[in-house]
N, C-alpha and C positions, 0 to 999 in steps of 0.2 A: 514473570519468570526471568532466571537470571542466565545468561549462554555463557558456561563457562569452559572450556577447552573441548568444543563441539558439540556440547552436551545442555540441554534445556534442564533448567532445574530452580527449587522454589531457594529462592532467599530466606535465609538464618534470623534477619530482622526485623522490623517492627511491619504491621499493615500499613500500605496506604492504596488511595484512590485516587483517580482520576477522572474528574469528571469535565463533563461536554460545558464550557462557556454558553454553547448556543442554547439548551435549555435544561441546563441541572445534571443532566443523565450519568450513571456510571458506565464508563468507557471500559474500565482499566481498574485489575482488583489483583492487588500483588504484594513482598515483602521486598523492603531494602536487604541489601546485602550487608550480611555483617562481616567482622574483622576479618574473621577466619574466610567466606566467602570472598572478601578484598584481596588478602593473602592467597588463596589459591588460583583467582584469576589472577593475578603477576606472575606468580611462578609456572604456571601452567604458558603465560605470552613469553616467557623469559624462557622457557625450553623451547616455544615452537619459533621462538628469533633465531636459534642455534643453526636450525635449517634452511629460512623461512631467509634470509640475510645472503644462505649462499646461491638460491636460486636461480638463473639466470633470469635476467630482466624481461625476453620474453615468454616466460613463463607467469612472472610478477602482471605481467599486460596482459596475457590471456584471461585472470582470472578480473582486474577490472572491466575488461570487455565482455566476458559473460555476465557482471553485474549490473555493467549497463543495458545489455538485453534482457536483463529482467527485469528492469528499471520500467522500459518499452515495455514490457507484456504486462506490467503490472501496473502503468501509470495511473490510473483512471479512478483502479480500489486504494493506491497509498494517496493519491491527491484527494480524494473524499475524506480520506482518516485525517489528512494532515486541517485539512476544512473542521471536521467534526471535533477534532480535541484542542486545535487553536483559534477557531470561531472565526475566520478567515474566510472571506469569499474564494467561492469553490475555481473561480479564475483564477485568481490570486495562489495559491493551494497548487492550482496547474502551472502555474507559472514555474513555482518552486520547484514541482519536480523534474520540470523540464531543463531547472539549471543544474539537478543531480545529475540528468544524464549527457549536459553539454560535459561535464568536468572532468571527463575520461579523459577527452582528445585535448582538451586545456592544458592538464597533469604532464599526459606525455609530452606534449610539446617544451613544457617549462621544462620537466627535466632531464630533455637533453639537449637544452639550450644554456642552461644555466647550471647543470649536474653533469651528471653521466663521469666519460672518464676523457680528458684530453693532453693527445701527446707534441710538444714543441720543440725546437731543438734549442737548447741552451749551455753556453761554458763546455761545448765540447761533449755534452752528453744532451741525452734528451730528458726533456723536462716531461714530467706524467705527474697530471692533478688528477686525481681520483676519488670519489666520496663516498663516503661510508654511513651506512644508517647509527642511528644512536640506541636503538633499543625498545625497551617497553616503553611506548608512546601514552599519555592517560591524556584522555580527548573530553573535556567537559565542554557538552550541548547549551544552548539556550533554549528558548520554549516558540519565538516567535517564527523562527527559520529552524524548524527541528529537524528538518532531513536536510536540506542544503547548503548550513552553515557547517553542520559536523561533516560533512559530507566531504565541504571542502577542506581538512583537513585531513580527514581518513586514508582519501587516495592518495596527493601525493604522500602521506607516512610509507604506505603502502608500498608503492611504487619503489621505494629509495631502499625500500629492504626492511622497515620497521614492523612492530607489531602496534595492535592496540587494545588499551583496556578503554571502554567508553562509557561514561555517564552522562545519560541523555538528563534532562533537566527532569525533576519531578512533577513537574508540569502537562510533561509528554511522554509518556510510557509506551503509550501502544506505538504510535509512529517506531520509536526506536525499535521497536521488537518486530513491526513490520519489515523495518530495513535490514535489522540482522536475518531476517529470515530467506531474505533475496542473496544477502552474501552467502547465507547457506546454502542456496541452491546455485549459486552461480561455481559450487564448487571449492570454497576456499578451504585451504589445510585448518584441522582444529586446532585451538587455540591462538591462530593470527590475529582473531577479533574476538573481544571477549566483552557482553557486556551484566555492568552491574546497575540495581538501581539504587535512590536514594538522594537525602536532600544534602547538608551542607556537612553533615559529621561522613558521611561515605565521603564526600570529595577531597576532604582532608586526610584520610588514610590511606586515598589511593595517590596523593601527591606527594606525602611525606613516606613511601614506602620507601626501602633502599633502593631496591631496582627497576623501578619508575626512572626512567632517565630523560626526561621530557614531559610538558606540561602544555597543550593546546586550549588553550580558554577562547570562548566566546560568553560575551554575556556582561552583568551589568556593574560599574567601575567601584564600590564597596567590594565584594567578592574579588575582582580582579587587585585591586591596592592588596588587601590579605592574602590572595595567595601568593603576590609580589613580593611579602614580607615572611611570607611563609617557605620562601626558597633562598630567602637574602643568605650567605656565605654557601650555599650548593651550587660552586659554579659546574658543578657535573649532569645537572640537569637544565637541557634546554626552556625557555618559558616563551610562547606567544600568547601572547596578547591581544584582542580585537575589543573591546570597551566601547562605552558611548560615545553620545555627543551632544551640546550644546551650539549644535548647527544653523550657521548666519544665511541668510539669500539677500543681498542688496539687488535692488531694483532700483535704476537709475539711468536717466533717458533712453526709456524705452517707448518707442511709442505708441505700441498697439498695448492697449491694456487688459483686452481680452484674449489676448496672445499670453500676456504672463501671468496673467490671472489663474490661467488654465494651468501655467507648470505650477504655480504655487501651489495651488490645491492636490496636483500630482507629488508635490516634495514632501508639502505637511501632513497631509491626512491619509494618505494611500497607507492599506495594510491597521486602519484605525491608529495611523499614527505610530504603528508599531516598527520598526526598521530604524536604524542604529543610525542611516544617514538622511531620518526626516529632517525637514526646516524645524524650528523649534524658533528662529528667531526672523520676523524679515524686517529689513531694514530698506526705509524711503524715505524719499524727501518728504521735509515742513511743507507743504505748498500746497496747491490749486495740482498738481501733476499727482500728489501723494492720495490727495484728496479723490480724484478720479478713479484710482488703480482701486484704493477700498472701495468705494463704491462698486465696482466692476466684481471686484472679490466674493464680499459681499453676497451679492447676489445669485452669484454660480456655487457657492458654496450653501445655499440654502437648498440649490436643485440637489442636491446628491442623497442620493440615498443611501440606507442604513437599514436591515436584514441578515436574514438567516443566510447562511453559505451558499445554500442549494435554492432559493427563492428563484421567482423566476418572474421577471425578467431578472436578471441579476442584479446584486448591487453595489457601488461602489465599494460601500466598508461593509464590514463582516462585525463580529464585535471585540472586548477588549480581549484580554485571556482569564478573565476572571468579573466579576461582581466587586471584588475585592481590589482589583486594580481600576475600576471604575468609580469604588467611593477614593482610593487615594488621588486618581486623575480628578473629579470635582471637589475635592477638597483642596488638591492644589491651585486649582480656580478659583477658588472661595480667598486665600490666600492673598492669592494677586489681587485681588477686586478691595479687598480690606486695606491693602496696602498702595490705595488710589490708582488699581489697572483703569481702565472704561471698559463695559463690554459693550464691543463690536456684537458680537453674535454670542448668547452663549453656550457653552458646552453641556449637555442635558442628557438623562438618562433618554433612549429613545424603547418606541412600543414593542421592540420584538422580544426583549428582556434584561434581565438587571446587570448584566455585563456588555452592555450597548448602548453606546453614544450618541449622540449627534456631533461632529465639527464645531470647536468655540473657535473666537477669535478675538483676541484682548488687546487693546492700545494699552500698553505697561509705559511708555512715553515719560509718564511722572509719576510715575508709582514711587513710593519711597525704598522699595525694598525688592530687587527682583535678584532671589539665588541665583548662583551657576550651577544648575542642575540642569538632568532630564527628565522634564517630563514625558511622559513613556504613553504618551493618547494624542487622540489626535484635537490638540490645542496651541494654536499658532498665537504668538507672541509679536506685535509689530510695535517697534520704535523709530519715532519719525525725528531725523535730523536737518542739519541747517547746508549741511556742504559733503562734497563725496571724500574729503579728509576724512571727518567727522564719522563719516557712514563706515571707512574702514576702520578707523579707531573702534568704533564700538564692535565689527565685527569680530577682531581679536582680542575684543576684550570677553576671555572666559579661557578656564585651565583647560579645556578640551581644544583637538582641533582635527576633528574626523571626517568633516566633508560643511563643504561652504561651495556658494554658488553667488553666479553675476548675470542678473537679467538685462541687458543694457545694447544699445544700436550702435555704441560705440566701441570700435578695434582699441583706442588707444586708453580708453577705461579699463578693458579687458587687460590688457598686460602689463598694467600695473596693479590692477586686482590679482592678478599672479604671481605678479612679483613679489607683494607685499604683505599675502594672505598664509597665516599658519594652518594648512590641513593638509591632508593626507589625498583628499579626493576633491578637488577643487574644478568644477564645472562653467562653463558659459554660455547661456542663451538655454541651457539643458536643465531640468530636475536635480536636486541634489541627492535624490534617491537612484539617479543613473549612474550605475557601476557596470563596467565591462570584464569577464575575467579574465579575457585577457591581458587586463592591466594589473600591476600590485593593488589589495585592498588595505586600506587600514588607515590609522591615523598617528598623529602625537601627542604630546603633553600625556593629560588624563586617558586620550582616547586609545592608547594602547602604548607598545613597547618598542616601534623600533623600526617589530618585523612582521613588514605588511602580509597579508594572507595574499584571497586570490593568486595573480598569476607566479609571484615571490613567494608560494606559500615552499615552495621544491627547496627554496636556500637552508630552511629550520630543521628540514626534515630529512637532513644531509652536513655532514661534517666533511671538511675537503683535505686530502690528504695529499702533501707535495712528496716526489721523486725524482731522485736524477737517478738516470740508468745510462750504467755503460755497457754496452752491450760485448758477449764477445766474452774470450778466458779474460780473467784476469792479469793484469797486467802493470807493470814498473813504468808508468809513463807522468810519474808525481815529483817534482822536482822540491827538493827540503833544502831549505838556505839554513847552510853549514855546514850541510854534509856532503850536496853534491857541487858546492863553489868548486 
């Protein structure tokens, strides 16, 4: 069903479905939205902006704060759904919605630290920067984080005075229409949030409409370049940006090996490799030290397990988000391996069903042919070099640079791995899947635009308007050279 200005209702477009990763099942049985259904959620967010804009801000907060209590009342049934249609361990699943409902007090905080309205005194008047929302916000989802990457866009939109049209990924249906259902009960005015479904012709009519004045993408860096091209001369519509990565981890003298063993496995494979800031690449020394650490690897990565969400005891990985994302992940295995990878370990369909893996792990070292891409599963790539020169060269070698990490004992490795490393989220001694939202998220090159989400997400979703006021009647206190000489 499509929520279009507070109202539930079937989509004008074609069938699709949605089914469970975890064993086949249909979840989710619905129409994409057509033109006409795109067009009237717009103009339907574009009337309730008219209101919705002049609000007062604690009004704006009240209705975040009731959605986060419904967030709490409901975490338990949307963390299962979000387990059930993205094949994600039911922890994992929990985890996510627990960053839905950190992101309230996040939101507020950024924007009125970084927003809001601030008065200074300047040239005899006082200076007033104040910001203004930009409009119909169109919020396109991914599939892997379906409630808490849109999530963190939504609110602060929200917050700043915007509206939104959202397209959850077709991948994830019910989640999305779970979530709008909580904003609906948390109160929100109709038409604030409007959502439509549908694959890649819905997202291009909800971006190319006139009064779409902003464009929130998460998701994968084809899509993101076209819709980047798809806005090219509309500097009147905002675009962020959150794309992949071809994510580096140098390990290098560190000395507990089963210390970093352990983040590895935490960076590469967590979420089955799904998350925008897995490792994708590690990088170690030629040596007897390199030699060790795989080994180490190696080993703890055979222990982990792979299951159904809700299993129990639980398990580390969940599955892919498809069957069909598991024959492109061992296909791109197969790839490497042709083009002289070694396999360490390989990546394997595993017993609980056909969108379920096991962790590979490839020496690509001498391979003759290793893309800058990502791969989207959980397949760790290691190349072994001869010097920690070397180890950074290769790490910045790829168009992407959305999060890289240093496993290392050393302070003064450390701060030249900082100094010299291209990414957005650049870690030490830590996972390169640890993100705080407190901090800004995002990356450069390929891996996005600019402007990082997380804590910076409040700057996109806000335009700032300067003032000088003098306060007081009007008054002759302007002196004009040649008239008053």
């Amino acid at each position: 069903m499509l929520f279009i200005n507070g109202a539930w209702r079937k989509g004008a477009g074609d069938e699709f479905t949605s089914l469970s990763p975890v064993d086949g099942s249909e979840l989710w049985r619905g129409h994409e939205a057509s033109k006409a259904d795109i067009d009237a959620a717009i103009e339907n967010a574009h009337e309730a902006f008219l209101a919705w804009r002049k609000k007062p801000f604690a009004h704006r907060l009240a209705i975040i704060e009731a959605f986060g209590d419904a967030l709490k009342e409901n975490k338990d049934d949307l963390a299962r759904t979000i387990a059930r249609e993205t094949g994600k361990a039911l922890w994992d699943a929990s985890g996510e919605v627990a960053g839905m409902i950190g992101k309230g007090a996040i939101s507020v905080k950024a924007y009125m630290e970084r927003t809001g309205t601030h008065e200074t005194e300047a040239a005899g008047a006082k200076l007033r920067i104040a910001h203004k929302p930009h409009g119909v916000m169109a919020v396109l989802g991914p599939f892997n984080f379906p409630g808490h990457l849109p999530n963190g866009h939504i609110i602060p939109a929200l917050l700043a005075g915007n509206v939104i049209v959202f397209k959850p990924s077709e991948m994830t249906p019910l989640v999305a229409e779970k979530t709008l259902k909580l904003w609906e009960k948390a109160g929100l005015p109709k038409g604030v949030i409007n959502l439509v479904h549908g694959a890649r012709r819905v997202g291009e009519e909800l971006i190319a409409h006139e009064k779409t004045r902003g464009v929130l993408f998460t998701g994968g860096v084809p899509a993101g370049l076209a819709i980047h091209k798809a806005l090219g001369g509309q500097p009147e519509k905002i675009l962020a940006l959150e794309l992949g990565g071809n994510n580096p981890l140098i390990v290098w003298d560190a000395k507990d090996k089963t210390a970093a063993a352990r983040i590895i496995i935490r960076s590469a494979f967590i979420s089955a490799g799904q998350r925008c800031t897995c490792t994708r690449r590690l990088i170690i020394d030629d040596g007897p030290s390199g030699d060790a650490l795989i080994e180490v690897l190696n080993k703890l990565t055979g222990k982990l397990t792979v299951d159904k969400p809700e299993a129990e005891p639980q398990p580390f990985m969940g599955a892919l988000i498809s069957a069909k994302a598991a024959d492109e992940a061992l296909a791109a295995q197969d790839r490497l391996i042709k083009n002289g990878a070694v396999s360490i370990r390989d990546m394997a369909r595993a017993e609980a069903g056909p969108a379920f893996v096991t962790p590979g792990i490839l020496d690509v070292t001498k391979a003759s042919d290793r893309p800058d891409i990502e791969v989207f599963a959980p397949l760790l790539q290691i190349i072994r070099v001869e010097s920690f020169d070397a180890a950074l060269e290769e790490a910045n070698n790829t168009k992407f640079g959305l999060a890289a990490g240093l496993l290392s004992d050393k302070k003064d490795l450390w701060e030249r791995f900082a100094l010299e490393i291209d990414a957005g989220i650049v870690n030490w001694n830590r996972q390169t899947t640890g993100a705080s939202g407190a901090a800004p998220f995002g990356g450069v090159g390929h891996s996005g635009n600019h402007r990082p989400a997380g804590y910076y997400a409040a700057d996109y979703c806000a335009w700032p308007m300067a003032s000088l006021l003098g306060e007081g009647p009007v008054s002759d206190d302007v002196n004009i050279i040649g008239i008053d000489s």
